[in-house]
C-alpha positions as CSV (number, residue, x, y, z in Angstrom):
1,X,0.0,0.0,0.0
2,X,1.4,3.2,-0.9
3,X,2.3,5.8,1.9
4,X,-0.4,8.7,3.1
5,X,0.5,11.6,0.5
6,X,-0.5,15.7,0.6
7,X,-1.1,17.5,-2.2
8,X,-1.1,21.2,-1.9
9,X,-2.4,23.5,-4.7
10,X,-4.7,26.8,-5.9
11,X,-7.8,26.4,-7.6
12,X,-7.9,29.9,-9.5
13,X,-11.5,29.3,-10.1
14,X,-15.1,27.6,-9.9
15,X,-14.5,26.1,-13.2
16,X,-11.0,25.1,-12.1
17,X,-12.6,23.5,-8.9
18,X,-15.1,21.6,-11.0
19,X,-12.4,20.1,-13.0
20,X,-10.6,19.1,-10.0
21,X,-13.3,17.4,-9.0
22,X,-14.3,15.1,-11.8
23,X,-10.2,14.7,-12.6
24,X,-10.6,13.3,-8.5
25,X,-13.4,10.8,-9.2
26,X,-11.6,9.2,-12.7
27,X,-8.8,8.6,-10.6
28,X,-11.4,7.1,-7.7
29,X,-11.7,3.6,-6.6
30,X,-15.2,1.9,-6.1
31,X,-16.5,2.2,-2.2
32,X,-14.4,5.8,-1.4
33,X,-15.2,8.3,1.1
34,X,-14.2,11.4,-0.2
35,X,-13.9,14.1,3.4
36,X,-14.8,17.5,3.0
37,X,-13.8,20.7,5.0
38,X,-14.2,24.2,4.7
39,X,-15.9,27.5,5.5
40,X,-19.4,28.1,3.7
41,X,-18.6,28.9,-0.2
42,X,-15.3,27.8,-0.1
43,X,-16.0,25.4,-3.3
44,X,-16.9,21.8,-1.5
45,X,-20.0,22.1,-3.4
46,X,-18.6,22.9,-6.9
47,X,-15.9,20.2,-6.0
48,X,-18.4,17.1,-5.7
49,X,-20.5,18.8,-8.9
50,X,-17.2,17.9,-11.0
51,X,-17.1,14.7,-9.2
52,X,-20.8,13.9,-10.2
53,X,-20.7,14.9,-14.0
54,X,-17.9,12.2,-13.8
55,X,-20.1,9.3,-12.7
56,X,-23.5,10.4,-14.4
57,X,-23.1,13.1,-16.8
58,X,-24.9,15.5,-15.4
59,X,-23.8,18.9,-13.6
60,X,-26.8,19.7,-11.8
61,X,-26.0,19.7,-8.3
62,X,-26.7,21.4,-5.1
63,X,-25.7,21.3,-1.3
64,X,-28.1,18.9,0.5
65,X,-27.8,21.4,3.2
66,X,-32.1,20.2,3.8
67,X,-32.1,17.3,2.3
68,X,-29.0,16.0,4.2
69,X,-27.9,12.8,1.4
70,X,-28.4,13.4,-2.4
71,X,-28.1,10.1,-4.7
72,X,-26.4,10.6,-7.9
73,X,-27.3,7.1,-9.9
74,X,-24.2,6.6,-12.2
75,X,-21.3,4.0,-12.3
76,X,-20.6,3.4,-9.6
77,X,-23.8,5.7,-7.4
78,X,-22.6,9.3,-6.3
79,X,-23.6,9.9,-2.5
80,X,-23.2,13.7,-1.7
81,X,-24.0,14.2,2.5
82,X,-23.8,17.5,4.0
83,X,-23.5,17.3,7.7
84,X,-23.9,21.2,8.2
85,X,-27.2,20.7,10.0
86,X,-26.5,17.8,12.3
87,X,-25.4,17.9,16.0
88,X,-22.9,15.0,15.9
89,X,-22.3,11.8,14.8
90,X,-25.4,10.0,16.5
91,X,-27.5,11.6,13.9
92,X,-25.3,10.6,11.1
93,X,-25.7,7.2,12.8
94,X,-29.6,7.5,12.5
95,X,-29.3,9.0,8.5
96,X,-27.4,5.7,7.5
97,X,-24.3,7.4,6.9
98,X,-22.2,3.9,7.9
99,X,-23.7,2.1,5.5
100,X,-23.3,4.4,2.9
101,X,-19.5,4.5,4.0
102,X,-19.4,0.5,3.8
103,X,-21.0,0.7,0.3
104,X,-19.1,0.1,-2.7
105,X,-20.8,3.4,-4.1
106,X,-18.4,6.7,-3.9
107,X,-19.6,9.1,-1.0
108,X,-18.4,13.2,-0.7
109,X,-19.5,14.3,2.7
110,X,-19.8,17.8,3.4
111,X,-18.7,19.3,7.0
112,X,-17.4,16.0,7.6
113,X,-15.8,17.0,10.9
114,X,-19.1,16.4,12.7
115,X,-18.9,13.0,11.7
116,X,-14.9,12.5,12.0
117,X,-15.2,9.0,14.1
118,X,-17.7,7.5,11.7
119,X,-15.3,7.5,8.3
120,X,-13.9,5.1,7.1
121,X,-9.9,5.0,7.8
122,X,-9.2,5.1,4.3
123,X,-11.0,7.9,3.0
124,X,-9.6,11.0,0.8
125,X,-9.5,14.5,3.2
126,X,-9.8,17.8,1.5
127,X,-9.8,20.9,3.1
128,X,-10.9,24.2,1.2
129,X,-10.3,27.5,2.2
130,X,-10.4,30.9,0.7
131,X,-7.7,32.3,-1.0
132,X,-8.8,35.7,-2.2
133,X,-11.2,36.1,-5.5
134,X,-12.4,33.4,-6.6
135,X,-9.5,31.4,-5.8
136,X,-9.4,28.6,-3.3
137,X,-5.9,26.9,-1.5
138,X,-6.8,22.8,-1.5
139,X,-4.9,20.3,0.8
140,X,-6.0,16.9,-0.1
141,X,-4.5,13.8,2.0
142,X,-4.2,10.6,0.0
143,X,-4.5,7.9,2.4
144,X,-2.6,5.5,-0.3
145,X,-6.3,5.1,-2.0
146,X,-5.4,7.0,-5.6
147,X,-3.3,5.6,-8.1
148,X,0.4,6.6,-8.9
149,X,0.4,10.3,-11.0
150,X,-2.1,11.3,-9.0
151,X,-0.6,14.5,-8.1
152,X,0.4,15.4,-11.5
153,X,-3.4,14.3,-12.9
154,X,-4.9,16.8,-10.2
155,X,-2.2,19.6,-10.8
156,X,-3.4,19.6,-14.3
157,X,-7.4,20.1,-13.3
158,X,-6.6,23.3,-11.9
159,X,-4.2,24.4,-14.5
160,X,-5.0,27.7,-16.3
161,X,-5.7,27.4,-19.6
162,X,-4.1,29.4,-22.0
């Protein structure tokens, strides 16, 4: 198993974030947990809507900040949870959440701090912060779950294109 890995880099834009996204799921295998964190409107949103036009296609996608879980059927299923409402991990408990995590479907949890003892060992991090504009700085922790040139293939995503 490879070694846990950090990647450091700038998203100069909500495009650039999208692409980072999806560039993140090809490189996904089945059954991830993908760990979200970040200030509201730092981009976690816009992340797992690149991640979802991946696996189905489609770009429409919005922050089941109500909702809580949004299913996006594809190959393999898209699970987008957003934690932002819930007092702690019991109520993850009560929405499922372990299950979803034990799956073999790809889950992107918003806010997943409130549900930090529930996920899985092996799941991606990514914390998003602000970085002035519309930029965003992006740490993302590699467990040993992506394949080798995964740095370079999620360098690229965010790339400015000439």
């Amino acid at each position: 198993m490879n070694a846990e890995r950090t990647l450091e880099l700038i998203s100069p834009s909500s495009t650039a974030t999208e692409r980072l996204g999806e560039a993140l799921a090809r490189l996904l295998p089945e059954g991830s947990t993908v760990a979200l964190y970040g200030d509201l409107a730092t981009g976690k949103t816009c992340l797992v809507r690149g991640m979802a036009a991946h696996f189905t296609g489609k770009r429409e996608v919005h922050s089941p900040t109500f909702t809580l879980i949004n299913e996006y059927r594809g190959n393999p299923t898209l699970f987008h949870i957003d934690l932002y409402r819930l007092a702690g991990p019991e109520e993850a408990v009560e929405l499922g959440c372990e299950e979803i995590f034990d799956s073999l479907n790809v889950c992107a949890v918003e806010w997943a701090e409130r549900a930090e003892r529930l996920l899985p060992d092996r799941c991606i991090r990514i914390v998003m912060r602000h970085a002035g504009n519309d930029r965003r700085a992006v740490c993302i922790v590699n467990p040993g779950l992506l394949p080798e040139g995964w740095e370079e293939a999620l360098r690229r995503a965010v790339a400015v294109l000439e």
